[in-house]
C-alpha positions in Angstrom: -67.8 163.2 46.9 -65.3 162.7 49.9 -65.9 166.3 51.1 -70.0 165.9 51.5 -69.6 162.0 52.2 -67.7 163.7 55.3 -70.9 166.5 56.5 -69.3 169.4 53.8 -72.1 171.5 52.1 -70.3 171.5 48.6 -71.1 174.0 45.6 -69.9 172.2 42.4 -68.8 173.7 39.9 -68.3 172.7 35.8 -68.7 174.9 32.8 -71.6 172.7 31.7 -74.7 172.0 33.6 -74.8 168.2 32.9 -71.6 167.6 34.2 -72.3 169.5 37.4 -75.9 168.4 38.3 -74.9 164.7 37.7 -72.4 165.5 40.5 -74.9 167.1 42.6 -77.3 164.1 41.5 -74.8 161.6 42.9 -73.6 163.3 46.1 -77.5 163.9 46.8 -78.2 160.5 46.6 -75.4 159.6 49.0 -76.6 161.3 51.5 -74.8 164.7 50.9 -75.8 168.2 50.4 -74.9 170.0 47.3 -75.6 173.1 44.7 -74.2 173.6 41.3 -72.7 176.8 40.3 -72.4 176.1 36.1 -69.8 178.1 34.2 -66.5 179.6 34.0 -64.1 180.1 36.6 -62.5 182.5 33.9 -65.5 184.9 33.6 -65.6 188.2 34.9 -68.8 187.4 37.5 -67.8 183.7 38.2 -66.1 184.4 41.8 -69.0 186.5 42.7 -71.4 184.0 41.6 -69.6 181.1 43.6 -69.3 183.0 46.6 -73.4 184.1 46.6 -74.1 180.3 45.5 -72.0 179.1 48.8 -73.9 181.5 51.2 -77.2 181.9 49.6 -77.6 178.1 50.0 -75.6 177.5 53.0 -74.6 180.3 55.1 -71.3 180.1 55.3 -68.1 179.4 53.6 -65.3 177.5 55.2 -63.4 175.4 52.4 -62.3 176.5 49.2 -60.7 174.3 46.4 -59.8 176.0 43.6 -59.0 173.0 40.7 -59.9 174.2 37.9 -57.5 173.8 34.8 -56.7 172.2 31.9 -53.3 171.9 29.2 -52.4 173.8 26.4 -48.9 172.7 25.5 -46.6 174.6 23.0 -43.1 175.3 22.8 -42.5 178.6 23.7 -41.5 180.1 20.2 -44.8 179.0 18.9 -47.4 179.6 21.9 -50.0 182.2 21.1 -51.0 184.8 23.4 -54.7 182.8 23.4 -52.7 179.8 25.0 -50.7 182.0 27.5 -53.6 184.0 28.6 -56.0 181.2 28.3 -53.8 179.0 31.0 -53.2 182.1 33.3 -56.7 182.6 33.2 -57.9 179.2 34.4 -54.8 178.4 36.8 -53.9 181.7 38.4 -56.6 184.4 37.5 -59.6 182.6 38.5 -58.4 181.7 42.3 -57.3 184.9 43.0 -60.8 186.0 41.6 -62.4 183.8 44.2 -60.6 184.4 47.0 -60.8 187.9 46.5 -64.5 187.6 46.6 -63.9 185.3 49.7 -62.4 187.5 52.0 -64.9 189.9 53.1 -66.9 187.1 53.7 -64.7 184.9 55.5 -63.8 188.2 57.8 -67.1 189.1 58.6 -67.8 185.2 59.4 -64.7 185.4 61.7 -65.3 187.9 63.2 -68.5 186.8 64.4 -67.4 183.6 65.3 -64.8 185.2 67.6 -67.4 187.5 69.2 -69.3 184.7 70.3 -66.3 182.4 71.5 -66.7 180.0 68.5 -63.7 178.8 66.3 -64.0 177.8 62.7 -61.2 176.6 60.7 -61.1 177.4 57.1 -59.4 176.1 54.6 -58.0 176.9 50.9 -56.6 174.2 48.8 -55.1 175.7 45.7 -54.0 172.7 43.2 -50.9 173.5 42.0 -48.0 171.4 40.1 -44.5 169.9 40.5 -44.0 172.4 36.8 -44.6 175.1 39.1 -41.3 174.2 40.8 -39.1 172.7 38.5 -40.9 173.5 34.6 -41.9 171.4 32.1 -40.9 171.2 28.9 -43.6 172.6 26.5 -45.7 173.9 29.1 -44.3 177.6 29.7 -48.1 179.3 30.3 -48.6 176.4 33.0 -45.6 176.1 34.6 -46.0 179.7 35.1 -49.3 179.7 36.2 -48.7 176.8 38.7 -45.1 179.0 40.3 -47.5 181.8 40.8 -50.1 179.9 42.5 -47.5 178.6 45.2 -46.9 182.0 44.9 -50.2 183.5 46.0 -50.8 180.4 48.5 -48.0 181.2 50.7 -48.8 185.4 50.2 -52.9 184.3 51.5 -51.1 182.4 54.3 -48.9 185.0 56.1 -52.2 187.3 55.0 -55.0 185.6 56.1 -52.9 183.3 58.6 
């Protein structure tokens, strides 16, 4: 709501429709522009999907946010390969997924943009954790998940930077 109540084209996303075109709903009714892009961030074509949704309905693509998550706690003698693949999935997976799928995209957009003496600051905000630093007990699959995402944020930076 803060992003379109500020001029940002924004392509919501929730893994049900409801959810998402309320969203849409309300940030239309403010004033704002916005899409909804329903499903997974965890499945195979999501990234894709997102990525076509942002430029199919708006041309561009200049801020991601990748926030997508959820807990599944267990000590780590007792967590099931479903809960450690399951978090990785949601937390780590999925936003390298989409900025994969970004980056050709953004390229091409930049490189445009610097061909015609424009300049467009992107931005990526990956949502990570203080358990990504220091742990949490009970939370190994996340706290994992969150380390790598600082991880991959300061890899995109030095990449993409």
């Amino acid at each position: 709501m803060k992003l379109a109540s500020e001029g940002a084209k924004v392509v919501v996303n929730d893994l049900d429709a409801a959810p998402a075109e309320q969203t849409v709903a309300d940030i239309k009714k403010a004033g704002g522009t916005a899409v909804a892009c329903v499903g997974s961030v965890t499945a195979a074509d999501f990234a894709d999907r997102f990525v076509k949704t942002a430029i199919d309905s708006f041309g561009g693509l200049d801020i991601i946010i990748n926030n997508a998550g959820y807990t599944w706690d267990n000590v780590v003698q007792k967590m099931t390969d479903e809960q450690w693949y399951s978090i990785l999935d949601v937390h780590l997976t999925a936003p390298f997924r989409i900025l994969r799928a970004a980056q050709p995209v953004i390229r091409a957009l930049a490189k445009q943009e610097k061909e015609a003496g424009k300049s467009v600051m992107r931005k990526v905000v990956n949502i990570s954790s203080v358990a990504g630093l220091f742990g949490n007990a009970g939370q190994t699959n996340y706290s994992t998940a969150k380390a790598g995402i600082i991880g991959m944020t300061q890899t995109l930076a030095k990449e993409w930077g």
